[in-house]
C-alpha positions in Angstrom: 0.0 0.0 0.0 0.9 3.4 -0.3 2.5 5.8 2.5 -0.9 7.1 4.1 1.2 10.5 4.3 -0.3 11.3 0.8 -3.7 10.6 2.2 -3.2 13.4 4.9 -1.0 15.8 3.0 -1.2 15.1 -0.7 -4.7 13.5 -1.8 -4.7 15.4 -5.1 -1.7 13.2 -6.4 -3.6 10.3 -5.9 -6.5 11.7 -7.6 -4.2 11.8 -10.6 -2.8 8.5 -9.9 -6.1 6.9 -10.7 -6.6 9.3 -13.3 -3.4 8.1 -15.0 -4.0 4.7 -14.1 -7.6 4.4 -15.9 -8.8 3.9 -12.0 -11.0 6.5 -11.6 -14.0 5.2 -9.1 -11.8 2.5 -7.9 -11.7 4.4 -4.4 -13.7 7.1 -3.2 -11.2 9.6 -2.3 -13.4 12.5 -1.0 -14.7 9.8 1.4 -11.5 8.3 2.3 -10.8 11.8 3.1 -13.7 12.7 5.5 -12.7 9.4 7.4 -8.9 10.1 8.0 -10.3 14.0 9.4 -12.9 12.2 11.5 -10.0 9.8 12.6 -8.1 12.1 13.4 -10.6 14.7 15.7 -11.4 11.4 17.0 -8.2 10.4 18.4 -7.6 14.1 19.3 -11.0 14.1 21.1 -10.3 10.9 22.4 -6.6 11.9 24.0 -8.2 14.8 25.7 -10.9 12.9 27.8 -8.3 10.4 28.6 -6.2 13.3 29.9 -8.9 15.0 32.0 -10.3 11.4 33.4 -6.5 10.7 34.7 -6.8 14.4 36.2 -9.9 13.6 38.0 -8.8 10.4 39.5 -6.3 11.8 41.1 -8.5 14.3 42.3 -10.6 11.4 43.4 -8.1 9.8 45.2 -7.0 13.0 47.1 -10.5 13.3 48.5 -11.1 10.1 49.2 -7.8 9.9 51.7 -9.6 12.7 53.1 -12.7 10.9 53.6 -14.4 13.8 51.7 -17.5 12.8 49.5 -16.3 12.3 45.9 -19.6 10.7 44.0 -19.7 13.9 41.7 -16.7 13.8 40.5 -16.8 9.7 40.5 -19.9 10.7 38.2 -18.3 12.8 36.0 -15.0 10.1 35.7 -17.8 7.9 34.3 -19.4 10.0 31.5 -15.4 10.4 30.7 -15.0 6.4 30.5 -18.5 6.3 28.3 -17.2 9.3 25.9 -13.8 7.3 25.8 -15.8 4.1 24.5 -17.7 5.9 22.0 -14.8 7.4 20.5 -13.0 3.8 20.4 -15.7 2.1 19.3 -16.0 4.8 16.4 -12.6 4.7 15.7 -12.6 1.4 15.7 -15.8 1.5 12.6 -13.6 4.0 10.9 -10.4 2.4 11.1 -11.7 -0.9 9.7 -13.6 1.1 6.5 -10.2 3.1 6.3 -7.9 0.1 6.0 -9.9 -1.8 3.4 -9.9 1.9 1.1 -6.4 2.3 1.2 -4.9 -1.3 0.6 -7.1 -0.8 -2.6 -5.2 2.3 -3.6 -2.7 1.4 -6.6 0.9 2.0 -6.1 2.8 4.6 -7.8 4.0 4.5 -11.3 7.5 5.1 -12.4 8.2 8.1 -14.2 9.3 5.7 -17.4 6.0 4.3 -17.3 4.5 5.6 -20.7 0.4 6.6 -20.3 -1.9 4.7 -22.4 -5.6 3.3 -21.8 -4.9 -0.6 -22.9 -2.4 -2.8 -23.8 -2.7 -1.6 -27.3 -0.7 1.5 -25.5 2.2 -0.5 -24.6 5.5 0.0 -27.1 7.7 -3.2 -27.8 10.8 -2.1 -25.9 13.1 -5.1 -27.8 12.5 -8.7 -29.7 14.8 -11.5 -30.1 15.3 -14.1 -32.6 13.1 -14.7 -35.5 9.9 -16.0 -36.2 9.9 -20.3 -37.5 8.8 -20.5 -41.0 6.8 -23.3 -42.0 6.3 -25.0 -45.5 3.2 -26.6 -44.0 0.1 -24.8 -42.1 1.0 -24.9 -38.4 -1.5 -26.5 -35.6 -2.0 -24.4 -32.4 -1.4 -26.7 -29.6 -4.7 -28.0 -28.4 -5.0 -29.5 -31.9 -1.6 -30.8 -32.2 -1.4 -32.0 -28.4 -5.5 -33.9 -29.3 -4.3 -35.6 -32.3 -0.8 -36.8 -30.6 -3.1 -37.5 -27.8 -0.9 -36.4 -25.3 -3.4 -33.2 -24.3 -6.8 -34.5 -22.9 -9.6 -31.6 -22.2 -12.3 -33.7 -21.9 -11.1 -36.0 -19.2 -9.7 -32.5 -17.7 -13.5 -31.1 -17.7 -14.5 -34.9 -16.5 -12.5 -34.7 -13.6 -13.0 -31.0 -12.2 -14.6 -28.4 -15.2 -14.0 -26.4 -17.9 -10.6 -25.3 -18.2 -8.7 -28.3 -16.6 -6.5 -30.8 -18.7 -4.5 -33.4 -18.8 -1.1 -34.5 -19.6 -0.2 -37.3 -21.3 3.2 -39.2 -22.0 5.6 -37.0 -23.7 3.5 -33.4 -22.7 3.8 -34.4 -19.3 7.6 -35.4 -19.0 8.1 -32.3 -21.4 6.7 -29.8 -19.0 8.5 -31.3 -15.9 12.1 -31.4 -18.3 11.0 -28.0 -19.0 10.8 -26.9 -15.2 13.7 -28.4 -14.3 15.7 -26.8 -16.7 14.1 -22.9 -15.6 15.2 -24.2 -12.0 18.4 -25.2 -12.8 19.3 -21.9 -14.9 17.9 -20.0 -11.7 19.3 -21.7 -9.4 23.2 -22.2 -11.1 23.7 -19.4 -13.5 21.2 -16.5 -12.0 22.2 -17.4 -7.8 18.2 -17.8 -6.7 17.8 -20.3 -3.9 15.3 -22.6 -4.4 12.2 -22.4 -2.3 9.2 -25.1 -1.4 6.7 -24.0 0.2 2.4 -24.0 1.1 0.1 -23.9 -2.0 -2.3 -23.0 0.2 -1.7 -19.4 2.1 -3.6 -17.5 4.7 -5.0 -14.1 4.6 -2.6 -12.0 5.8 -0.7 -13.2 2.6 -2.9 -12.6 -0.1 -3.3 -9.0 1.4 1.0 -9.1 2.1 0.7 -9.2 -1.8 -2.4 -7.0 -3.1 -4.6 -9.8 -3.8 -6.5 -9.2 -1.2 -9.0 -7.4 -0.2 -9.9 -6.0 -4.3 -9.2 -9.1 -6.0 -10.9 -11.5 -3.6 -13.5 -12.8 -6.0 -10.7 -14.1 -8.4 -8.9 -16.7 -6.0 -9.9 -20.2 -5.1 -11.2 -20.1 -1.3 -11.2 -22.5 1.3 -13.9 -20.5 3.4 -13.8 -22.9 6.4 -10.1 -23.0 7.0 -10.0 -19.2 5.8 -7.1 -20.1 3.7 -7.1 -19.7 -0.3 -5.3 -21.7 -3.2 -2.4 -19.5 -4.3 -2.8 -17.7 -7.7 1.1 -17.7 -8.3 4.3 -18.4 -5.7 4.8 -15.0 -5.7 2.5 -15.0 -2.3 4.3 -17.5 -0.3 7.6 -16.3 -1.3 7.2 -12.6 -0.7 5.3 -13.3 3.0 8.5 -15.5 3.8 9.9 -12.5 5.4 6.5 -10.8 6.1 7.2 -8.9 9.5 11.1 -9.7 9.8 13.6 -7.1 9.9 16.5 -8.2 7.0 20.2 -7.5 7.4 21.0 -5.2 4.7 23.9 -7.0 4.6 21.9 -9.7 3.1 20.2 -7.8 0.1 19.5 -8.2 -2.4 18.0 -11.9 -1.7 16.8 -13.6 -5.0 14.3 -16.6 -4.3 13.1 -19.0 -6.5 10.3 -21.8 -6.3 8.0 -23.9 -8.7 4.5 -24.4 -7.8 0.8 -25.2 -8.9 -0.9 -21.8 -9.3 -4.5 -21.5 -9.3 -6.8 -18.9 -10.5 -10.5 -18.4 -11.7 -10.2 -16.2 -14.2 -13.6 -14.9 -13.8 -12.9 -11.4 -15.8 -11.0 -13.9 -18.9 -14.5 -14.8 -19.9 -14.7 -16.0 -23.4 -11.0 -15.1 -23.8 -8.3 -18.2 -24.9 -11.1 -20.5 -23.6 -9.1 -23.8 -25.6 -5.9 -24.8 -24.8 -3.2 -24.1 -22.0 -3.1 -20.1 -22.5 -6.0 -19.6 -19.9 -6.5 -22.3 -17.4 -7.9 -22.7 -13.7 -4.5 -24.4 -12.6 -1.1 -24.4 -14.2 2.3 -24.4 -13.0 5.0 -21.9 -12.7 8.5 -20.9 -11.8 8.3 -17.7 -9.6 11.2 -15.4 -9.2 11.1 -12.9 -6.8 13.8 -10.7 -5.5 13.8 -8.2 -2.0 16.7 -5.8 -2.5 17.6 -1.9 -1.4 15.3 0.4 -2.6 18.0 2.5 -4.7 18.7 -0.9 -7.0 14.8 -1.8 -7.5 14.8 -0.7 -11.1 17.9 -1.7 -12.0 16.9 -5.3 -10.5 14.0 -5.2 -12.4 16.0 -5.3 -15.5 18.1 -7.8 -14.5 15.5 -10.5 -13.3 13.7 -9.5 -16.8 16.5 -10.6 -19.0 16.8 -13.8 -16.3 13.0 -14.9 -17.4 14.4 -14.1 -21.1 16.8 -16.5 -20.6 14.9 -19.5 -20.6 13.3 -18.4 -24.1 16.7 -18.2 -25.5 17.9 -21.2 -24.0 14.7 -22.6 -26.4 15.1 -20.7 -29.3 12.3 -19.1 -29.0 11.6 -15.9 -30.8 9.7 -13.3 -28.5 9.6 -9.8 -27.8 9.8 -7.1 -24.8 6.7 -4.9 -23.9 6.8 -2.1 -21.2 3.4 -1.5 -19.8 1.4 0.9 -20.0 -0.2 3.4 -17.1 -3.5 1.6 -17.3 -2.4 -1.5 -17.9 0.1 -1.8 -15.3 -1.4 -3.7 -12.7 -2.5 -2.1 -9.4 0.5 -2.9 -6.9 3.3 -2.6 -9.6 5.4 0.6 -10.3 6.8 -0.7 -13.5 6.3 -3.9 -15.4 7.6 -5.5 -18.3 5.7 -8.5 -20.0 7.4 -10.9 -22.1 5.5 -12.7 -24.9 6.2 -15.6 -26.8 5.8 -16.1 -30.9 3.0 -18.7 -30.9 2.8 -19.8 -34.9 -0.3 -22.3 -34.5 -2.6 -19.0 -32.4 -0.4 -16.6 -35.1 0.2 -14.5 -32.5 2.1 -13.1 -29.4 1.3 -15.1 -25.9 2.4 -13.1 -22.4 4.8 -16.0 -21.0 6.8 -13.8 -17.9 5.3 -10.6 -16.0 8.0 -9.0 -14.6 7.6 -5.9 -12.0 9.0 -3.8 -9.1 6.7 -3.3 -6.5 8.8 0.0 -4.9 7.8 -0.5 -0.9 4.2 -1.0 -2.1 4.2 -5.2 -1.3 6.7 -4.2 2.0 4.8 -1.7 4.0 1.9 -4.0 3.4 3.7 -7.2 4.5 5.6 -5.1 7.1 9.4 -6.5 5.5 12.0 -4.2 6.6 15.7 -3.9 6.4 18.6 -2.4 8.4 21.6 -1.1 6.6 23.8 -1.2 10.2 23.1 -2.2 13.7 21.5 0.7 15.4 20.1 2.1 12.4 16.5 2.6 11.6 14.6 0.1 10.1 13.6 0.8 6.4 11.1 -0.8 4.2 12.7 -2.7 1.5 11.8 -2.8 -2.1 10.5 -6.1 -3.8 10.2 -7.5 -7.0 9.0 -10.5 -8.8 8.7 -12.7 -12.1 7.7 -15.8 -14.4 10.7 -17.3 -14.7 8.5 -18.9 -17.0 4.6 -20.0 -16.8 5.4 -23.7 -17.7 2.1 -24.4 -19.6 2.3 -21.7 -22.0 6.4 -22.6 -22.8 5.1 -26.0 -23.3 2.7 -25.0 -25.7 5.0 -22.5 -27.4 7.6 -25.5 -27.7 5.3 -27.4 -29.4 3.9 -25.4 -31.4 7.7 -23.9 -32.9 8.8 -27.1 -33.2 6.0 -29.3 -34.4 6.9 -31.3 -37.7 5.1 -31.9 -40.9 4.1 -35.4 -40.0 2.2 -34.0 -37.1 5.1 -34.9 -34.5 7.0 -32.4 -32.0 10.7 -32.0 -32.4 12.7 -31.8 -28.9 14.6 -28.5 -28.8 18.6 -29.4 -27.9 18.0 -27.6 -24.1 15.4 -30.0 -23.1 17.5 -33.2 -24.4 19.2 -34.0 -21.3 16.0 -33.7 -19.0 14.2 -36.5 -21.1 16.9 -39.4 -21.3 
C-alpha cells in the first residue's frame, strides 16, 4: 500500500494516480478523506478525555484519603470512560472502512512508465530471434497436443470443469524437463535459492501481496479453514519474510520456487477458452527478489533478462513490452511483460510478467531492512517474475517445433532432462 502520508498531506496526487492509471472510481477519495479528518478529531478528542479522566482520578483519590464525599466527581469520571468508549468504538468502525480503502489504492508508477488506456498502448521495448517458417500450415497446440493424444480436455472437464487438462506421456515429461531446466538456470547461473513452500496461504498473505481485499472474487477459497489456493508463488515467497527485519547486509535476496498456481479467471470470460493459454490451474517458476530500494529498477532489469533466458535457452523468438499506465497492474510501479511467438494462435502469448513493486508489497507485509546495527529500520523494495509460466512454454515449444508429419521435435535444451 501506499505511504498514508499522501492521504493526509497530498490527496490530489492520488487523484491523478487513478486518473493516470484508468482507475478513476476504484476508491472514493473524498470519502477516504472525510474518514482520515474524522479519525483524526477522533483520536484528538479521544486523548483529551483520557487526559482529564486521569486528572480527575487523582483528584478522586485526594479526597477520598480525606474521607471527603467524591460521588460527583466519580460521576463525571464515568461520562469520561463512556465518551472514551464511543470514540474507540468509532474509531474502531472507521479504522476498519479506512484500512480496506487504502490497501485498494494502486501504487505509484515510475516516471518511465508511458500513459496509455490498454495494452494496445504498450510499445515493444526489444525482440529476439526470429519468427519459425513453415512449408506446411501450423497446428495451435490444443490441436496438435489432441491428435498426438498427449493433451486430454475432456477427461480434464471430467474430472474438475471447464478449463482443466491433462497430460499425457511426452506433454507431461516435457513440461516437468521443461521446469527443471528454468530451475536449474535460476538456481546455477542466476544465484536464486530454491524455495518449497504452502500452495495454500492465509490471509494476511494474499493482502502481504495485493490480492486481497480487491481481487478476492478471483482466487480459489477454502472458506472454512479461511485459507485460499495461491494464484502464483509470488504469495508464499514474498510473506516469507512478512514482519522480519533483514540485514542489509543480506540484500538483495533472490528466491526462487516452482509451484501449482491456481486462478479463476472470472474477468477472462470467453478469452483463450481452448488450450493451455487460460487455465484454472497451471504451474510456474516464480522469481522474486527483496533488494535496497535505490537498486529496485535496476533489479527489475536484471530478473527481466533472467526470465528471457529460458526463451533463448529454447530458441524461442519473442519480444519485450513495457506496460502501460493503465495497464500496469495495481500494486506494480513498472512492469515488463514478455510474450512468446506462438505460430499455431499466429500471435504473441504473455509467457513472464516481470515488476518492481517499490515499498508498495513491503509496508503491506511489514518486510524491513537495516543497513547497520542501530540504524533505523527501512522498508525494502520487492520484486517478482515468471521465470516462465510452464504451460504456455510447453505450448510454445510445441507449437515452434511441431513437424510436418504432425510430430514435435525436442529443442537441444530439453534433451538432457528427457533421457
Amino acid at each position: 500500500m501506499i505511504d498514508p502520508k499522501f492521504i493526509k498531506e497530498d490527496i490530489e496526487s492520488i487523484r491523478k494516480l487513478l486518473e493516470k492509471r484508468n482507475m478513476v472510481g476504484v476508491v472514493d477519495l473524498d470519502r477516504l478523506k472525510t474518514i482520515n479528518n474524522e479519525r483524526r478529531s477522533l483520536i484528538q478528542k479521544s486523548d483529551e478525555t483520557r487526559e482529564k479522566k486521569n486528572k480527575l482520578s487523582k483528584e478522586i483519590g485526594q479526597k477520598k484519603a480525606k474521607k471527603e464525599n467524591a460521588d460527583d466527581l466519580m460521576k463525571q469520571s464515568q461520562d469520561y470512560s463512556d465518551e472514551i468508549k464511543r470514540c474507540t468504538d468509532r474509531l474502531a468502525e472507521l479504522d476498519a472502512e479506512f484500512s480496506e480503502m487504502h490497501l485498494s489504492i494502486p501504487n505509484f508508477l515510475d516516471a518511465s512508465v508511458p500513459e496509455g488506456k490498454s495494452e494496445a498502448d504498450n510499445p515493444v521495448v526489444r525482440t529476439w530471434g526470429e519468427k519459425p517458417k513453415f512449408d506446411f500450415t501450423p497446428k495451435p497446440h490444443y490441436d496438435l497436443g489432441t491428435d498426438l493424444g498427449i493433451l486430454d480436455f475432456e477427461r480434464g472437464v471430467k474430472l474438475a470443469g471447464t478449463r482443466f487438462y491433462v497430460y499425457m506421456g511426452l506433454a507431461a515429461r516435457m513440461e516437468r524437463a521443461i521446469i527443471n531446466l528454468m530451475l536449474d538456470l535460476h538456481t546455477k547461473e542466476h544465484g536464486y535459492t530454491e524455495v518449497f513452500g504452502p500452495f495454500i496461504v492465509n490471509d494476511d498473505s494474499m493482502t502481504g501481496t495485493g490480492q486481497f481485499p480487491k481481487f478476492r472474487d478471483e482466487y480459489y477459497r477454502i472458506e472454512r479453514d479461511g485459507l485460499s489456493l495461491i494464484p502464483t508463488a509470488e504469495v508464499p515467497l514474498t510473506n516469507l519474510y512478512r514482519d522480519e527485519i533483514l540485514e542489509g547486509s543480506r540484500l538483495p535476496i533472490k528466491i526462487t520456487m516452482q509451484s501449482s498456481c491456481f486462478r479463476r479467471e472470472a474477468g477472462a470470460a470467453g478469452k483463450d477458452t481452448r488450450g493451455l493459454i487460460r487455465v484454472h490451474q497451471f504451474q510456474k517458476v516464480e522469481l522474486v527478489k527483496f533488494v535496497e530500494p535505490s537498486t529496485s529498477f535496476d533489479e527489475l532489469e536484471k530478473l527481466t533478462h533472467d526470465a528471457e533466458e529460458v526463451l533463448q535457452k529454447l530458441n524461442l523468438h519473442y519480444r519485450v513490452v513495457l506496460l502501460c499506465s493503465a495497464d500496469t497492474s495495481a500494486s506494480s510501479a513498472k512492469t515488463y511483460d514478455i510474450e512468446v511467438w506462438m505460430p499455431g494462435l499466429n500471435r504473441y502469448v504473455e509467457i513472464s510478467s516481470c515488476s518492481c513493486f517499490t515499498d508498495y508489497q513491503a509496508r503491506r507485509a511489514r518486510i524491513r531492512f537495516r543497513r547497520e546495527q542501530g540504524q533505523k529500520p527501512e522498508l525494502v523494495h520487492t520484486l517478482n517474475g515468471s521465470g516462465l509460466a510452464a504451460g504456455r512454454t510447453l505450448a510454445a515449444v510445441m507449437e515452434n517445433y511441431q513437424t510436418a508429419a504432425g510430430g514435435i521435435d525436442i529443442p537441444e535444451a530439453l534433451k538432457a532432462y528427457m533421457k
